[in-house]
N, C-alpha and C positions, 0 to 999 in steps of 0.2 A: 619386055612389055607383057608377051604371053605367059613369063613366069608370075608378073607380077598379078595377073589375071588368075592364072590356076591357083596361087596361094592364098588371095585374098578368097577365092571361092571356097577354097578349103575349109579358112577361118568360119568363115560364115556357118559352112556344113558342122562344126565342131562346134561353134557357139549355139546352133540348134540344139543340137543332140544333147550338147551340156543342158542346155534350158528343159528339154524333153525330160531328160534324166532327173534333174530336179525337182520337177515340178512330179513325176512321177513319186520319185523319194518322200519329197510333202506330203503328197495325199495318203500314202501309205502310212507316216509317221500319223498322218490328224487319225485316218481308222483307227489307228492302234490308240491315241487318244480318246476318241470318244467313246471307243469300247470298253475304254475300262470302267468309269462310272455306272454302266451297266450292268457290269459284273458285279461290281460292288455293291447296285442296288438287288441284285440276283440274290448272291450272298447275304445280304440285311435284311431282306424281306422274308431266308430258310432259316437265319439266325432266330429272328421276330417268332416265329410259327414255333419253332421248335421250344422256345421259351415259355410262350404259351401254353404250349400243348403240357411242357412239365409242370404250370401250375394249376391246368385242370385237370392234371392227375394228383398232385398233392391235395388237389382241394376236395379231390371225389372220396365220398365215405361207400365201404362196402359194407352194404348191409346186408345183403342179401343172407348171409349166416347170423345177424342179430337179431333176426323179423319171424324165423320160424318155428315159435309158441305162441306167435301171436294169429288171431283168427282170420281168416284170410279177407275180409274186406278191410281193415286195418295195416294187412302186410300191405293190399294195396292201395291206399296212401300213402304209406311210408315209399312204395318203390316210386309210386309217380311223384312225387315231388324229388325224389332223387335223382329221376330220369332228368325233371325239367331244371334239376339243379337248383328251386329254390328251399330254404326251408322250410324246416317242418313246426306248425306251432300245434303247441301241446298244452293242454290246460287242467290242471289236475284243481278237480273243486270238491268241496265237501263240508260238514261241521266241522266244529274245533278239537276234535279227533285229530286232523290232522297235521296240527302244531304240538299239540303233546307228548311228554318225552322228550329227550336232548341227544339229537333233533328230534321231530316229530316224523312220522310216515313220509310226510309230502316233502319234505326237504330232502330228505334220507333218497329219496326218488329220484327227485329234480336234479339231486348231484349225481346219481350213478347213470341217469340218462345222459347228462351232457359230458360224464365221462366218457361213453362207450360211442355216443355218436357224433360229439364234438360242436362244430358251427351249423351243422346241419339241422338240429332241432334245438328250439327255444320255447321253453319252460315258464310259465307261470302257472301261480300259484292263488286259489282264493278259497275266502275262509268264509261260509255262509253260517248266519243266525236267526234262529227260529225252526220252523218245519219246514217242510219240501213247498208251500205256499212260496216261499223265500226264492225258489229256483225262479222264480220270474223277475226279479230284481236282479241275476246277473246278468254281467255287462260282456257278451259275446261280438260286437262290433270289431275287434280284431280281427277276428274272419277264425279261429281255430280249425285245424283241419283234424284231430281226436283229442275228445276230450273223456277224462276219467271220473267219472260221478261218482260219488257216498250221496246217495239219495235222500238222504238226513231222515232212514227209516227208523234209528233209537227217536231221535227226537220227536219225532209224530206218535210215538207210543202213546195211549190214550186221547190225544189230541187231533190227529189228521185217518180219516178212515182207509183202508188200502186200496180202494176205487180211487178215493181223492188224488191221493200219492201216485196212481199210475197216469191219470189223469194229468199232472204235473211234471211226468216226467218225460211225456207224451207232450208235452207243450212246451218244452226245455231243446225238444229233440229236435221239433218240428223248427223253433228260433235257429239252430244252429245248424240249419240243412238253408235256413233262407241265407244265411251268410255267407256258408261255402257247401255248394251243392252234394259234394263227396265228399263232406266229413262225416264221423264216428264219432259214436259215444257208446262208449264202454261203463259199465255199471259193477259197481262192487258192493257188499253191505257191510252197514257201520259193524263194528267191533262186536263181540262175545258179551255179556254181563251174567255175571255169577246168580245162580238162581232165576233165571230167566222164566215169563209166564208165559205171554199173550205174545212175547215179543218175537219169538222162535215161531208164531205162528205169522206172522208179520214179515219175517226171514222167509221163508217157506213160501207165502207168496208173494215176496219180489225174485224171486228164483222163479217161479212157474211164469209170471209175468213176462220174463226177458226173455223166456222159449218159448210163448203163444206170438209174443210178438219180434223174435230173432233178434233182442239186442245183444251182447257180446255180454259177457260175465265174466269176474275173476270172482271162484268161491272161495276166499283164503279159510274161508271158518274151518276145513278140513286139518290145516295147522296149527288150529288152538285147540290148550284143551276143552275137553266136554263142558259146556256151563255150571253143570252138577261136580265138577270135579276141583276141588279148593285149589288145586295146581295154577286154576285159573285166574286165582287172586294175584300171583306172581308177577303177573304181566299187566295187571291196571294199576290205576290209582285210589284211591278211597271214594274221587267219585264218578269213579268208573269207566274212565277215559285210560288209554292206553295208557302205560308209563316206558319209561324208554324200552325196557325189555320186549313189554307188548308192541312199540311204535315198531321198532326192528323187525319183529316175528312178519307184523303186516306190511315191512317193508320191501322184506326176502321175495316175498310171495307173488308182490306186483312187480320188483324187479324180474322174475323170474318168465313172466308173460311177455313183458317189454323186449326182453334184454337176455338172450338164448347164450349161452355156457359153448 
């Protein structure tokens, strides 16, 4: 009878222990269960980042060795919009200078800018008719953060006096600062013509112009020949508009401010 008491108690003690055992085993296996989804999520979430992180380096442009011929309030535009990662809009406007030639300047431009800086700056292009009067019918509601001017100073020859012309470029500048408060505009003058009169003096002051009142200038006229020098026929057309030779020479010139070697 007392064996039969010490055994059954035995059992009992064993079938505890197995239970304890068990149930210890269980919880152990769910830990290691439920820990793994964790990991997994650990590892998906370094995977995700890291992924990331490679496409905001593929997508980053260094400019910082593209930008330095260009004048420093210009460099910075170019670097703050790179920092905030959005693009850069660029607006190259002027007379019909510059469509002439095959291509004309502005195109010849617009491709070597989006070659060098890719998705990061966007190009357009417009073609103003009549005199600098004309600069108030364009359409800057895109917001342009630097814009390239030919101040249609041939065209106003005899027609718009150089008070007026600053006057309008001054009122071009002022529209495109209410748009976007730190944009530029950069200023350059139309083309050479052979024999030149009144015109050269009209050149002369939208140059003193841009330095009493600090806008940026590209003077490419230093890479053409002399007006007086028949050389100069080479590069226009018969009426007097770039021909590809000339559209090239002024294209070198403003790639060359843009767009650093």
């Amino acid at each position: 009878m007392n064996m039969y008491k010490i055994g059954a108690s035995l059992a009992v003690i064993i079938c505890i222990i197995a239970l304890v055992f068990s149930y210890l085993a269980w919880q152990d296996k769910l830990e290691n269960v439920l820990g793994e989804p964790e990991q997994v999520k650990a590892e998906s979430v370094d995977t995700v980042k890291k992924e990331t992180e490679k496409v905001k380096n593929d997508d980053f442009v260094n400019i910082d060795s593209l930008i330095v011929n260009m004048d420093a309030d210009v460099q910075q535009v170019f670097t703050d919009r790179n920092d905030q990662g959005e693009a850069l809009k660029f607006l190259i406007a002027g007379s019909a200078a510059l469509e002439t030639g095959d291509p004309g300047y502005a195109e010849r431009l617009q491709d070597s800018l989006e070659e060098a800086y890719g998705d990061f700056i966007a190009v357009d292009i417009v073609t103003i008719k009549g005199t600098s009067e004309s600069l108030a019918d364009v359409d800057l509601s895109t917001g342009y953060d630097v814009v390239l001017l030919e101040p249609m100073t041939l065209m106003n020859n005899d027609r718009i006096a150089i008070e007026q012309e600053r006057e309008h470029i001054n009122e071009f500048n002022e529209r495109l600062s209410d748009e976007v408060e730190d944009a530029v505009l950069v200023l350059h003058p139309s083309q050479p013509i052979y024999g030149a009169g009144y015109y050269l003096a009209q050149i002369a002051a939208l140059k003193e112009f841009t330095q009493i009142y600090s806008y940026d200038y590209i003077d490419h006229w230093s890479s053409w020949p002399d007006t007086d020098n028949e050389v100069l026929k080479d590069h226009l057309a018969e009426d007097g508009l770039p021909n590809s030779k000339g559209a090239e020479l002024w294209a070198e010139e403003l790639e060359a401010y843009f767009i650093a070697n």
